[in-house]
PQR file with spaces between the fields and no chain letter, atoms N, CA, C, O and H, PARSE charges and radii, in Angstrom:
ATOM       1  N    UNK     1     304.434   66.059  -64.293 -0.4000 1.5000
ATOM       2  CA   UNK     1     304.766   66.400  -62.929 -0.0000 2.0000
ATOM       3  C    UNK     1     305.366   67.813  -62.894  0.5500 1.7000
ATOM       4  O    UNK     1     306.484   67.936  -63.394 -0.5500 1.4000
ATOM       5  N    UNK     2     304.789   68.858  -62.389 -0.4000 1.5000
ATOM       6  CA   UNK     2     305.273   70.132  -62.119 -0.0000 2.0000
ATOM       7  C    UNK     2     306.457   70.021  -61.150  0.5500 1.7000
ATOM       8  O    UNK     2     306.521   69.215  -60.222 -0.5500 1.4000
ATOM       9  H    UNK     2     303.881   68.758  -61.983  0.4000 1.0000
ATOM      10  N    UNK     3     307.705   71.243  -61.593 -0.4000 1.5000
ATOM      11  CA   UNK     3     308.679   71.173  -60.747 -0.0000 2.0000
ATOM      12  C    UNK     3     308.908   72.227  -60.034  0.5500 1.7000
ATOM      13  O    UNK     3     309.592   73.040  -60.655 -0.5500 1.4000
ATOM      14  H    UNK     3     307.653   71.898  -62.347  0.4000 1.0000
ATOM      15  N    UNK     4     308.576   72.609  -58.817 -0.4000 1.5000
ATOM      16  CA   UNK     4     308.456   73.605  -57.727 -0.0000 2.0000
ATOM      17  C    UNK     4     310.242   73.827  -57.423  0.5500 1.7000
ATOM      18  O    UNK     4     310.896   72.860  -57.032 -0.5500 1.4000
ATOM      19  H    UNK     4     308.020   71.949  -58.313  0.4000 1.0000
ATOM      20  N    UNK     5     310.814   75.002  -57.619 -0.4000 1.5000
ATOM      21  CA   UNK     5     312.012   75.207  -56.961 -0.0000 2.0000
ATOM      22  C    UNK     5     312.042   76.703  -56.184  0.5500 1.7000
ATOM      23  O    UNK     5     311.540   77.769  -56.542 -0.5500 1.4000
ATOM      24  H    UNK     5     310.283   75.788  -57.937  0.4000 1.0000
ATOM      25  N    UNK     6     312.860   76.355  -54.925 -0.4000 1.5000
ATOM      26  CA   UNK     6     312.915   77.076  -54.007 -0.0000 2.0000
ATOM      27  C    UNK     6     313.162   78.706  -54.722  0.5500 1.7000
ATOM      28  O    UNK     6     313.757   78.812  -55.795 -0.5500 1.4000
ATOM      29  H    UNK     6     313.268   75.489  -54.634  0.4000 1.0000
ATOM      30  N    UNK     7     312.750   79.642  -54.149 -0.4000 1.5000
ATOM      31  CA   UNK     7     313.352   81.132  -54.928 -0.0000 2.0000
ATOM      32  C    UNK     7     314.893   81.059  -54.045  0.5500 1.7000
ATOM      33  O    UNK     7     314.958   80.865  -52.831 -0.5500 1.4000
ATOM      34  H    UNK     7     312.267   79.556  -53.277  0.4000 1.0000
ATOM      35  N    UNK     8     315.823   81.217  -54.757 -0.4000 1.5000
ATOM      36  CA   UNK     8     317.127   81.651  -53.983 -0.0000 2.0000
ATOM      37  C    UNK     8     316.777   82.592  -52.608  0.5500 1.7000
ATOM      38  O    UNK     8     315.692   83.144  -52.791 -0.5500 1.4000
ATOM      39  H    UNK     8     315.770   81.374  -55.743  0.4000 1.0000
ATOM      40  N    UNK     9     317.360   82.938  -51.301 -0.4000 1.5000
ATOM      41  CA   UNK     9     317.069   84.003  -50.741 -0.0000 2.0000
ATOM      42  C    UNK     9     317.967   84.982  -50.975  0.5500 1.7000
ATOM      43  O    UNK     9     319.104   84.524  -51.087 -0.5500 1.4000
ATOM      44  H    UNK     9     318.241   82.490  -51.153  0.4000 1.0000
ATOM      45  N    UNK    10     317.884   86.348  -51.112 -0.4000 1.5000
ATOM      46  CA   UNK    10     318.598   87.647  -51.434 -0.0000 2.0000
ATOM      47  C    UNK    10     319.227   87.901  -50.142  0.5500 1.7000
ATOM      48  O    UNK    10     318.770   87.592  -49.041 -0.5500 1.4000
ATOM      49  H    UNK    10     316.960   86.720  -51.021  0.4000 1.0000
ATOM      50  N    UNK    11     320.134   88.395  -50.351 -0.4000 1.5000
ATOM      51  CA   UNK    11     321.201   88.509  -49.437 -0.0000 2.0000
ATOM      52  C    UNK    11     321.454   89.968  -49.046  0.5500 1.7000
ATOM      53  O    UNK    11     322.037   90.648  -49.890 -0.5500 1.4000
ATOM      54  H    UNK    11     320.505   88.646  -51.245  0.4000 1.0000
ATOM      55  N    UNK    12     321.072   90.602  -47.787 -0.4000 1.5000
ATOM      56  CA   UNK    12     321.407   91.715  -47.400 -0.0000 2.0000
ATOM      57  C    UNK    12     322.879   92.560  -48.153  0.5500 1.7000
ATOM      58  O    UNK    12     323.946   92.233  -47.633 -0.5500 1.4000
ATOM      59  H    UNK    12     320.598   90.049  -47.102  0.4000 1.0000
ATOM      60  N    UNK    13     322.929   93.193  -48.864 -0.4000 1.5000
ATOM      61  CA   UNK    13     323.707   94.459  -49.721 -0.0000 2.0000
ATOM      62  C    UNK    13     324.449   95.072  -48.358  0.5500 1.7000
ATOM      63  O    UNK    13     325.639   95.234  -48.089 -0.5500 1.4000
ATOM      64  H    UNK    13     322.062   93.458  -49.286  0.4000 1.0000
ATOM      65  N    UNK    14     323.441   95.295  -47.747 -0.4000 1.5000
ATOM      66  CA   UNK    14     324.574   96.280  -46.573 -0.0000 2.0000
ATOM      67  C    UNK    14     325.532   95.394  -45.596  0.5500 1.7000
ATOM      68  O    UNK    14     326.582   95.803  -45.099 -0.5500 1.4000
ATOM      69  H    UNK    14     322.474   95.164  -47.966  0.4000 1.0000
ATOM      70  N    UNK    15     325.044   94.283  -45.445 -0.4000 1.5000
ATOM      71  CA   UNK    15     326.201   93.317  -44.644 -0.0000 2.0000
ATOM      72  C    UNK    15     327.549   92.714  -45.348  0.5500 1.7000
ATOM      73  O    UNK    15     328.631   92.327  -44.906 -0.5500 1.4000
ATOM      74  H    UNK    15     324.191   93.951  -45.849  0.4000 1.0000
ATOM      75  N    UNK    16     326.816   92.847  -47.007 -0.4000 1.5000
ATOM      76  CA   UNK    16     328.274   92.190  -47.050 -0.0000 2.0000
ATOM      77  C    UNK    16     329.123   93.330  -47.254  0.5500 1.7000
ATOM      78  O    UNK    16     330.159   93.151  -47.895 -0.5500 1.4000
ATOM      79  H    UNK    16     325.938   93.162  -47.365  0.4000 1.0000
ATOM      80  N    UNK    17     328.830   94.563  -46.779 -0.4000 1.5000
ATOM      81  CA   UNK    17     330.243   95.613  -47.566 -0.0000 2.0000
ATOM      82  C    UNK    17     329.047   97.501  -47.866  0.5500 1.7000
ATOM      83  O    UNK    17     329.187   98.658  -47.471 -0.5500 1.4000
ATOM      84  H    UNK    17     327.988   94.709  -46.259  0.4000 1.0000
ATOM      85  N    UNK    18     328.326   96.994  -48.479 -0.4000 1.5000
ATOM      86  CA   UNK    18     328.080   98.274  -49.655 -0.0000 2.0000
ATOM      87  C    UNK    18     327.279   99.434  -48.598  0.5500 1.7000
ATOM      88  O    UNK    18     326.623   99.075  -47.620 -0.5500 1.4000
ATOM      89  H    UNK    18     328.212   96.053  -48.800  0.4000 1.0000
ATOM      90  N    UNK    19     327.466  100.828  -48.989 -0.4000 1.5000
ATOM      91  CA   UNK    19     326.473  101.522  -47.946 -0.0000 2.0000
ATOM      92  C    UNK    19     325.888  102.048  -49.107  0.5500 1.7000
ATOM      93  O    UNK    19     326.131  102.008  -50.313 -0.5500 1.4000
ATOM      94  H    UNK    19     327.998  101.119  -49.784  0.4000 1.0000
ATOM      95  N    UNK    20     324.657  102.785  -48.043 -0.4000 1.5000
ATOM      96  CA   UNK    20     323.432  103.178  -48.564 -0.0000 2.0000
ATOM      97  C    UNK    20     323.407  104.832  -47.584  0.5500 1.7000
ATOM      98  O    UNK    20     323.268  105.189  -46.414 -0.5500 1.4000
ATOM      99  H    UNK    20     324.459  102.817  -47.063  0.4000 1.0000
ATOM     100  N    UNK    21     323.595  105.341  -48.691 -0.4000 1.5000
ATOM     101  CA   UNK    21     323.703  107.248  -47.874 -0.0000 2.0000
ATOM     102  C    UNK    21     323.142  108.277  -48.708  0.5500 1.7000
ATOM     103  O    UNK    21     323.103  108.295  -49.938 -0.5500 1.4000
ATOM     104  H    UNK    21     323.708  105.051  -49.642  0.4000 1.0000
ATOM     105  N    UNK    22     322.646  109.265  -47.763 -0.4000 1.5000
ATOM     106  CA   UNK    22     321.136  109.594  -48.832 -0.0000 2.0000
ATOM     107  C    UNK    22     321.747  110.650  -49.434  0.5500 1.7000
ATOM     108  O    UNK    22     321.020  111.626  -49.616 -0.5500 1.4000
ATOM     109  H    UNK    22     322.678  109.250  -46.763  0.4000 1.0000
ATOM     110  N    UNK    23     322.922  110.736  -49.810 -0.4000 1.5000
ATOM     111  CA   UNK    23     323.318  111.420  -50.899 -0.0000 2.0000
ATOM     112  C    UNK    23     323.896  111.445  -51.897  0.5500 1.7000
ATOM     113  O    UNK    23     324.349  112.384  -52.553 -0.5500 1.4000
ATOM     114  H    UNK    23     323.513  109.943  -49.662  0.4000 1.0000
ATOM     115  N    UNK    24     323.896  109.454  -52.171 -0.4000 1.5000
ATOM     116  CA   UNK    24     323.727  108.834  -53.026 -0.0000 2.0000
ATOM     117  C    UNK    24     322.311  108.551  -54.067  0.5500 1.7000
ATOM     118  O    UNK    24     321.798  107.432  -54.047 -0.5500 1.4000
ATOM     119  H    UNK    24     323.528  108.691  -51.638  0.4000 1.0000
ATOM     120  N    UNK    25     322.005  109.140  -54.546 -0.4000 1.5000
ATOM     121  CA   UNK    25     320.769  109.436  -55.174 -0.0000 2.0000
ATOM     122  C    UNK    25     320.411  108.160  -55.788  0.5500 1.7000
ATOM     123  O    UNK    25     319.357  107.532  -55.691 -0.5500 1.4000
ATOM     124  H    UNK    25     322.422  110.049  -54.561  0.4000 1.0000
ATOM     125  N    UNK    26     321.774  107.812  -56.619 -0.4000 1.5000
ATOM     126  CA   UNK    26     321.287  106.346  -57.394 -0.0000 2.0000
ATOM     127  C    UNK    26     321.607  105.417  -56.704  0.5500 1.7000
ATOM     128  O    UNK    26     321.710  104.375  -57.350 -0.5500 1.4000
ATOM     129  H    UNK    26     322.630  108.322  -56.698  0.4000 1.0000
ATOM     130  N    UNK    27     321.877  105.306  -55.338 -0.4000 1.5000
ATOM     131  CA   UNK    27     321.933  103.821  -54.901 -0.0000 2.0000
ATOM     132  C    UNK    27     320.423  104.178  -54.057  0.5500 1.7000
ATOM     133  O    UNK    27     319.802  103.156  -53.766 -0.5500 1.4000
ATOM     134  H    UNK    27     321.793  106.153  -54.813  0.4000 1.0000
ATOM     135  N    UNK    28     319.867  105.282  -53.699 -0.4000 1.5000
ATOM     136  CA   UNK    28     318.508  105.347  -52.624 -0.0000 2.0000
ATOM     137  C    UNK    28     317.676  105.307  -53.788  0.5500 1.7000
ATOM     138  O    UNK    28     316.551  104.949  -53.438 -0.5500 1.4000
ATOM     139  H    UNK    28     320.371  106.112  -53.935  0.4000 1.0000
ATOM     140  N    UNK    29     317.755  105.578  -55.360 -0.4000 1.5000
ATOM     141  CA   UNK    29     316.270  104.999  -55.888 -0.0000 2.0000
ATOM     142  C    UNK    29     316.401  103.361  -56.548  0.5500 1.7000
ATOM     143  O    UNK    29     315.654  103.030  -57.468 -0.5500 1.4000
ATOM     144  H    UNK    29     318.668  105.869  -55.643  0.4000 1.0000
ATOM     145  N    UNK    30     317.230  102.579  -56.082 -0.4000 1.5000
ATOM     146  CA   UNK    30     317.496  100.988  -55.919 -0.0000 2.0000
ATOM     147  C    UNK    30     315.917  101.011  -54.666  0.5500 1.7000
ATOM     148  O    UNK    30     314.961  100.390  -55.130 -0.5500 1.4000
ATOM     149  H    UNK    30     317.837  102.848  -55.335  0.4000 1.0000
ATOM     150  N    UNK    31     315.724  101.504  -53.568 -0.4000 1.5000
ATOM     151  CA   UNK    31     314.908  100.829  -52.730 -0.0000 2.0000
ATOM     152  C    UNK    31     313.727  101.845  -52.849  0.5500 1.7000
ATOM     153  O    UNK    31     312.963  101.713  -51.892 -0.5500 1.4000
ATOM     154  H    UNK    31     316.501  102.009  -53.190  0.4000 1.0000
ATOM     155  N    UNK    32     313.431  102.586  -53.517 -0.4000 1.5000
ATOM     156  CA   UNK    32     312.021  103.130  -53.989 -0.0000 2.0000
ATOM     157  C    UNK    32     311.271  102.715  -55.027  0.5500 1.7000
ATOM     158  O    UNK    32     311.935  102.064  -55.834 -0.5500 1.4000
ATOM     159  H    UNK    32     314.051  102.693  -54.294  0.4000 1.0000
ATOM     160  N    UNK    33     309.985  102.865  -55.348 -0.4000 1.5000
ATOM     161  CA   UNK    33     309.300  102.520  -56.355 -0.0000 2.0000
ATOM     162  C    UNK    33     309.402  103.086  -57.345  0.5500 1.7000
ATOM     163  O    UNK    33     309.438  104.311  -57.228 -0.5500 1.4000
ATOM     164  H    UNK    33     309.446  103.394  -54.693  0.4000 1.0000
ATOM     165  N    UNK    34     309.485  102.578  -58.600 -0.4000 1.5000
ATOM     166  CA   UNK    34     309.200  103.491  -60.026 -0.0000 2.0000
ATOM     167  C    UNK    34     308.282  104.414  -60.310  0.5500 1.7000
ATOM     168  O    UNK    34     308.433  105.515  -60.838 -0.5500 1.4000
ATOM     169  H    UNK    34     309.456  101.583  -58.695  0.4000 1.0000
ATOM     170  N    UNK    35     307.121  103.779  -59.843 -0.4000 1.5000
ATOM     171  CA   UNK    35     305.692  104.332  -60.074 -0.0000 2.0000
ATOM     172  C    UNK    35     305.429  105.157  -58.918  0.5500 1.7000
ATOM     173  O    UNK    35     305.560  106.381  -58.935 -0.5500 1.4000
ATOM     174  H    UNK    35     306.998  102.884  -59.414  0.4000 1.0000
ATOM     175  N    UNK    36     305.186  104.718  -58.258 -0.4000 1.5000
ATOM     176  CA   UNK    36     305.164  105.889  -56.904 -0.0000 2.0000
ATOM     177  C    UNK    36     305.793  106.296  -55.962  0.5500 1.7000
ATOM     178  O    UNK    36     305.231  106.818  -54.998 -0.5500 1.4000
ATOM     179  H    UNK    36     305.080  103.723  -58.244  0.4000 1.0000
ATOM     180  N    UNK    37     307.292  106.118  -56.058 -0.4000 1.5000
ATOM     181  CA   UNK    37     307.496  106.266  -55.254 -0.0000 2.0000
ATOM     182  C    UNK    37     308.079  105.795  -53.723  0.5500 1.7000
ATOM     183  O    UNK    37     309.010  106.331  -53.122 -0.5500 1.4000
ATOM     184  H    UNK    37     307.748  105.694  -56.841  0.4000 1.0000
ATOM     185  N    UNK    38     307.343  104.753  -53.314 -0.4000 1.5000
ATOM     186  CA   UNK    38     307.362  104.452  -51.884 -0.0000 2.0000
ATOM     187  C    UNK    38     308.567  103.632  -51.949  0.5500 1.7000
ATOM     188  O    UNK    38     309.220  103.299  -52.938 -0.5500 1.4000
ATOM     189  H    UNK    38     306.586  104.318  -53.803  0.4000 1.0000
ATOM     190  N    UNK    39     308.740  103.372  -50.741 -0.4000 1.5000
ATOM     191  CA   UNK    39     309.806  102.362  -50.167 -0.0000 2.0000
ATOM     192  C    UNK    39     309.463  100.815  -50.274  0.5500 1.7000
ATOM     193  O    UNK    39     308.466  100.365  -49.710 -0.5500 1.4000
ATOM     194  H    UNK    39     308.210  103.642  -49.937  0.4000 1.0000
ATOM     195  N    UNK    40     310.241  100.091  -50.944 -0.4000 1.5000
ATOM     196  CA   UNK    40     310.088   98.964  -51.767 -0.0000 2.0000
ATOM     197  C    UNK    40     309.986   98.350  -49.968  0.5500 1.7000
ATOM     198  O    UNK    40     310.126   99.023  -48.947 -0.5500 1.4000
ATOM     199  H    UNK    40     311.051  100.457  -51.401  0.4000 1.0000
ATOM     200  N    UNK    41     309.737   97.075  -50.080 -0.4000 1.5000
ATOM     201  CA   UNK    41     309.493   96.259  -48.415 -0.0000 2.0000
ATOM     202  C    UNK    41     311.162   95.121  -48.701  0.5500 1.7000
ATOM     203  O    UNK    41     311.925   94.875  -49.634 -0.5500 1.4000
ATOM     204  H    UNK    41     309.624   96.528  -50.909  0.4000 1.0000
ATOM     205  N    UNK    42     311.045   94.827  -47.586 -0.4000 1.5000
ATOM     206  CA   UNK    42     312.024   93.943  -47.492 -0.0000 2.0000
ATOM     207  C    UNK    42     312.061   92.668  -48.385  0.5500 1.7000
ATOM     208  O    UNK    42     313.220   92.323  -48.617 -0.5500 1.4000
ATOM     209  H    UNK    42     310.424   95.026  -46.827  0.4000 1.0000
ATOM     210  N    UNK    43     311.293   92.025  -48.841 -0.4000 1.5000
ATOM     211  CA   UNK    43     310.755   90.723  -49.229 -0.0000 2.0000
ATOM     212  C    UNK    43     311.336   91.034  -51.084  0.5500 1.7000
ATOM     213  O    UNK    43     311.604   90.132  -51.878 -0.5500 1.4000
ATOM     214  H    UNK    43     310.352   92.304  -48.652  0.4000 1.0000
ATOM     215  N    UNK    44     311.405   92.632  -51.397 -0.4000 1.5000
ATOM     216  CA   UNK    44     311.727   93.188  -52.827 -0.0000 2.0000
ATOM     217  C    UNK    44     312.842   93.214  -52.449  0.5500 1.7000
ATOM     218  O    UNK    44     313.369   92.157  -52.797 -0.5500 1.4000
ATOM     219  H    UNK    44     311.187   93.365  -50.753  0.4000 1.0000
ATOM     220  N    UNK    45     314.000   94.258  -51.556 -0.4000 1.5000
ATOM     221  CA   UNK    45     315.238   94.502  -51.562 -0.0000 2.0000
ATOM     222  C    UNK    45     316.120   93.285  -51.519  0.5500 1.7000
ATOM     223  O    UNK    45     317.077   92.906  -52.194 -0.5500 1.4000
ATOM     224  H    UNK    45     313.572   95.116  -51.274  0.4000 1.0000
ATOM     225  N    UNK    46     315.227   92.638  -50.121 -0.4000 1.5000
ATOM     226  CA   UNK    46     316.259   91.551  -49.629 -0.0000 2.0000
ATOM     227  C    UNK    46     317.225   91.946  -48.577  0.5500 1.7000
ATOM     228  O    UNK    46     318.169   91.194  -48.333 -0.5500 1.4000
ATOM     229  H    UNK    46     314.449   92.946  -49.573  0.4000 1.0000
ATOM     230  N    UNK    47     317.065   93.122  -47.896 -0.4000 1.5000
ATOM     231  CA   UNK    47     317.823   93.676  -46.844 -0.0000 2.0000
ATOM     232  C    UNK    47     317.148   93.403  -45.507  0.5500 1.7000
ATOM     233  O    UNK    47     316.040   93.815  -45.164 -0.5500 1.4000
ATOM     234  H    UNK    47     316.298   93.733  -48.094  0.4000 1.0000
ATOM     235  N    UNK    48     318.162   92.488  -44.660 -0.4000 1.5000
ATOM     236  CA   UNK    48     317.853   92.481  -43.118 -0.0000 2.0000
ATOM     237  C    UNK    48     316.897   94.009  -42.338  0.5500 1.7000
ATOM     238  O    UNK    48     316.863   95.197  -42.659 -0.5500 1.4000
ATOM     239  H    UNK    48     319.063   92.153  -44.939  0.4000 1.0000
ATOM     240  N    UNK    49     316.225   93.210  -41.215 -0.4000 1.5000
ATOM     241  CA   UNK    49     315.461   93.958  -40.506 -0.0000 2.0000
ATOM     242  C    UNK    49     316.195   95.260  -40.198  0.5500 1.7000
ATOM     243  O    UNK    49     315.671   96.342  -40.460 -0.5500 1.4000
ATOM     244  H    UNK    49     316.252   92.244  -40.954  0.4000 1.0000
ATOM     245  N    UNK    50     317.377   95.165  -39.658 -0.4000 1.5000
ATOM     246  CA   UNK    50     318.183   96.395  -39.535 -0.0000 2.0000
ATOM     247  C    UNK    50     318.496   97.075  -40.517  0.5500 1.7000
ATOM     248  O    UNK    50     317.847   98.119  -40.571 -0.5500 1.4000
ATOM     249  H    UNK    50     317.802   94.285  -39.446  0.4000 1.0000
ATOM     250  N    UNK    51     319.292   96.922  -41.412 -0.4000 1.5000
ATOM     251  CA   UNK    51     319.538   97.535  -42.634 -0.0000 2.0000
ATOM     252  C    UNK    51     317.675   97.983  -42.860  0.5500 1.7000
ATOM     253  O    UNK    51     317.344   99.015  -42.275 -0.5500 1.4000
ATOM     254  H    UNK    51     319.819   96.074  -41.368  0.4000 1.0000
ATOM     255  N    UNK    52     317.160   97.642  -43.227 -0.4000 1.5000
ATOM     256  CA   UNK    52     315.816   97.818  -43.907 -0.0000 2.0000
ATOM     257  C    UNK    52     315.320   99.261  -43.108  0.5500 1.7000
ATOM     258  O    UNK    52     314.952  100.201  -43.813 -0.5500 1.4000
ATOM     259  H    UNK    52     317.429   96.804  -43.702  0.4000 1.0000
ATOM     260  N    UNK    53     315.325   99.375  -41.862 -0.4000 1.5000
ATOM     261  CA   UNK    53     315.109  100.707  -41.097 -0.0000 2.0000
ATOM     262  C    UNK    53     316.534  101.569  -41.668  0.5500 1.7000
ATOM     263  O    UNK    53     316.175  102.568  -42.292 -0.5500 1.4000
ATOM     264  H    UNK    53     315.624   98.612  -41.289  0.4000 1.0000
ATOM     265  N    UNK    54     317.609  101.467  -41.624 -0.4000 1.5000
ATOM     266  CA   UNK    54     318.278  101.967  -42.009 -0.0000 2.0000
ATOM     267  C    UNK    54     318.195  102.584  -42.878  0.5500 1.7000
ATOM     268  O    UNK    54     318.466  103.771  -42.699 -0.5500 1.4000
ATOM     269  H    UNK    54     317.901  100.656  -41.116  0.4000 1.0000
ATOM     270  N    UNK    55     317.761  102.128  -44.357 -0.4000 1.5000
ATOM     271  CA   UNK    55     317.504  102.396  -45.918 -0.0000 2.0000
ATOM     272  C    UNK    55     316.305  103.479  -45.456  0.5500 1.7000
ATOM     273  O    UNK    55     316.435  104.662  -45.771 -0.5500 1.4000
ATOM     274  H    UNK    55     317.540  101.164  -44.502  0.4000 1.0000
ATOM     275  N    UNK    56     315.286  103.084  -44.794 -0.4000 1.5000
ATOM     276  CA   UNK    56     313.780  104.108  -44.543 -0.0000 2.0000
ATOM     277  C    UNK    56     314.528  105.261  -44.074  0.5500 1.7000
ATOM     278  O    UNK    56     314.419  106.303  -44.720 -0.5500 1.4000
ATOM     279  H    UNK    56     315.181  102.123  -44.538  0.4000 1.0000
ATOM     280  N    UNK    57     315.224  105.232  -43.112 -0.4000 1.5000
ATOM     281  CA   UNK    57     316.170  106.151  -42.645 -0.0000 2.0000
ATOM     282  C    UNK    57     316.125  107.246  -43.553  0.5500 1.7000
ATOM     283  O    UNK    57     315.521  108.317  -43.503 -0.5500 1.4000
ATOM     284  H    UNK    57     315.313  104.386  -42.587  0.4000 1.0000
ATOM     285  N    UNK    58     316.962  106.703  -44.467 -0.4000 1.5000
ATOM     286  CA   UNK    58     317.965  107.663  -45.303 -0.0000 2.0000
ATOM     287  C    UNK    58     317.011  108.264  -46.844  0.5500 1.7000
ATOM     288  O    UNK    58     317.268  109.296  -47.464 -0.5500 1.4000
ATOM     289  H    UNK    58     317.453  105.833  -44.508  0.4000 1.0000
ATOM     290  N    UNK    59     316.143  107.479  -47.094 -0.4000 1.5000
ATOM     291  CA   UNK    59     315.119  107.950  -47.945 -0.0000 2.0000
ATOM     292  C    UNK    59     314.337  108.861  -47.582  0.5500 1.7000
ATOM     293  O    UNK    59     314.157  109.804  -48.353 -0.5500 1.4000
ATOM     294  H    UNK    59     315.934  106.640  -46.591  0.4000 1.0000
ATOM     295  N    UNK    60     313.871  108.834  -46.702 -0.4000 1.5000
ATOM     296  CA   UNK    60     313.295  110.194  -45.492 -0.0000 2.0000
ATOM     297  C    UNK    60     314.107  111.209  -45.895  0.5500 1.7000
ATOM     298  O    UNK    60     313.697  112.168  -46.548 -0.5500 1.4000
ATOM     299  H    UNK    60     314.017  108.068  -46.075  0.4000 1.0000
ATOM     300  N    UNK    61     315.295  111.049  -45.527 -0.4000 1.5000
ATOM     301  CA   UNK    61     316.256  112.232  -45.546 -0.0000 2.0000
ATOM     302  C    UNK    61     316.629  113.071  -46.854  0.5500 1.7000
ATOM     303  O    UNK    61     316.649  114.294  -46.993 -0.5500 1.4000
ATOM     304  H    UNK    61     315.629  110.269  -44.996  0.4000 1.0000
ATOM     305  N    UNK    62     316.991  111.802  -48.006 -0.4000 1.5000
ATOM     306  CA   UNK    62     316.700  112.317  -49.219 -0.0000 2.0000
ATOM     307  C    UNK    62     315.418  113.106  -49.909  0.5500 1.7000
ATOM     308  O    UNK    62     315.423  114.014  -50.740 -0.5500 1.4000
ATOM     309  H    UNK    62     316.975  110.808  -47.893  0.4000 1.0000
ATOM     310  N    UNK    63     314.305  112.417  -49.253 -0.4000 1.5000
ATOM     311  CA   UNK    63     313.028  113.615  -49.654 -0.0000 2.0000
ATOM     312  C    UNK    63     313.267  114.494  -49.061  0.5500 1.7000
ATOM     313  O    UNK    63     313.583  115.537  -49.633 -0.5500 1.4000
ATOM     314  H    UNK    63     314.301  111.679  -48.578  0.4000 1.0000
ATOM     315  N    UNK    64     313.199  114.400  -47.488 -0.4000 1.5000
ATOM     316  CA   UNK    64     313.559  115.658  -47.031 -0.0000 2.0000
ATOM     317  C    UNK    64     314.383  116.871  -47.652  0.5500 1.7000
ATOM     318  O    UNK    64     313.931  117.992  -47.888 -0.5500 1.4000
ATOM     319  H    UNK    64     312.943  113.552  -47.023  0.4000 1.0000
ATOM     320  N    UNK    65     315.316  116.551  -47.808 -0.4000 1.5000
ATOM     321  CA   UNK    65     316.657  117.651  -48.381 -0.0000 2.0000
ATOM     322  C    UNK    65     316.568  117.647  -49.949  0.5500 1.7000
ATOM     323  O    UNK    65     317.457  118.061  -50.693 -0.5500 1.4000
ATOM     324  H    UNK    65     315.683  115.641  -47.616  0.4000 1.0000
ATOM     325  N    UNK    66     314.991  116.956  -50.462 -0.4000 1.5000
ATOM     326  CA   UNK    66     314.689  117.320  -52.302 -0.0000 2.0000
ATOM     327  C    UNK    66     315.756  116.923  -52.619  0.5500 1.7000
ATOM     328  O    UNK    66     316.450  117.798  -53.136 -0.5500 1.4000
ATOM     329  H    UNK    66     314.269  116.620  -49.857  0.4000 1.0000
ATOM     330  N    UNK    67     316.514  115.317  -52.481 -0.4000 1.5000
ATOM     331  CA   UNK    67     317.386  115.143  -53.444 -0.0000 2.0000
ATOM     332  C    UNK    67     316.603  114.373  -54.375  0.5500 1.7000
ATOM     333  O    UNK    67     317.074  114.252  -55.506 -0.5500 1.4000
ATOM     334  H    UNK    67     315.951  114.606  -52.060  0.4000 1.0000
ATOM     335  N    UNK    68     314.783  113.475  -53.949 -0.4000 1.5000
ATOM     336  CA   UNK    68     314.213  112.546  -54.363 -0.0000 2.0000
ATOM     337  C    UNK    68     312.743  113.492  -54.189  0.5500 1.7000
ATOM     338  O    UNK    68     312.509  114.167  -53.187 -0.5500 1.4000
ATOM     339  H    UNK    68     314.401  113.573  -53.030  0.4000 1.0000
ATOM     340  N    UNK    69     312.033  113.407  -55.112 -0.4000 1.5000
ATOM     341  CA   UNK    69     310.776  113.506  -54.937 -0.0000 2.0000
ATOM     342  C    UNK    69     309.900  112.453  -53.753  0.5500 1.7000
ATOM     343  O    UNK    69     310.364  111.385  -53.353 -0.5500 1.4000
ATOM     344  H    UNK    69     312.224  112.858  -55.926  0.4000 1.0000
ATOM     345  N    UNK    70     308.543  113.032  -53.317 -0.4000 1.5000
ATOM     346  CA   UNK    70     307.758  112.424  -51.976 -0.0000 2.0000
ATOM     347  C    UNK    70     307.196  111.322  -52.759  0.5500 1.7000
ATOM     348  O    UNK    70     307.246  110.121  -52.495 -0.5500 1.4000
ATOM     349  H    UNK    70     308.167  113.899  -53.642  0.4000 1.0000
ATOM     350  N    UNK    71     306.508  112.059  -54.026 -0.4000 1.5000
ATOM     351  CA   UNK    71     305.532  111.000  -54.754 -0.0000 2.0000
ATOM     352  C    UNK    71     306.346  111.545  -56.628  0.5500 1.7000
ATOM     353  O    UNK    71     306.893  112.611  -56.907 -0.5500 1.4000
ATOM     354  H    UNK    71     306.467  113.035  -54.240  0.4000 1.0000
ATOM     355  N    UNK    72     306.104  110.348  -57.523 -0.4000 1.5000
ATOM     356  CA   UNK    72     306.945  110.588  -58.657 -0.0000 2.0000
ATOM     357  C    UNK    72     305.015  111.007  -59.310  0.5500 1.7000
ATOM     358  O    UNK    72     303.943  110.524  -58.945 -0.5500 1.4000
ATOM     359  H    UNK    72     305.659  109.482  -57.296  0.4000 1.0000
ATOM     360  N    UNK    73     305.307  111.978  -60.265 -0.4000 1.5000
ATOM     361  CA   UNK    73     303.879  112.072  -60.556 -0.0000 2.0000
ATOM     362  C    UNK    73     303.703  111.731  -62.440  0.5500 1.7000
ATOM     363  O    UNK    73     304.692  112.077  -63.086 -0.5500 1.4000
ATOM     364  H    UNK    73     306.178  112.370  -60.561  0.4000 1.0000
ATOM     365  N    UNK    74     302.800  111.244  -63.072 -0.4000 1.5000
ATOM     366  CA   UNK    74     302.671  110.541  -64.300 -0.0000 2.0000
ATOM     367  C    UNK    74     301.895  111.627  -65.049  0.5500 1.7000
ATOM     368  O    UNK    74     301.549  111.445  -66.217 -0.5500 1.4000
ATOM     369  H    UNK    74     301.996  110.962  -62.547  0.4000 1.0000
């Protein structure tokens, strides 16, 4: 008999306390990809709908102002 267990759900980071500011370099590549780059989705972070625009927010901003590369290149 196979035993199916629920995945825990991840718990929004920014509600309970922690911020996310794009000049924090190592907490904004927590929600980017290794490989390329992009902005990890909610379902990876685990950050509420709000927070989650929030984080896009501020990653924008960090490419913008070259604290993060657009695309990481191999």
């Amino acid at each position: 008999m196979a035993a199916f267990y629920r995945k825990k759900k991840k718990v929004c980071q920014m509600c309970t306390g922690k911020e996310v500011d794009y000049k924090d370099v190592e907490i904004i590549k927590k929600y980017i990809s290794a490989d390329k780059g992009k902005i990890l989705p909610r379902r990876a972070t685990g950050a509420c709908a709000k927070h989650q625009r929030h984080i896009a927010k501020e990653v924008k901003k960090a490419r913008f102002m070259a604290l993060i590369p657009y695309v990481n290149k191999q």
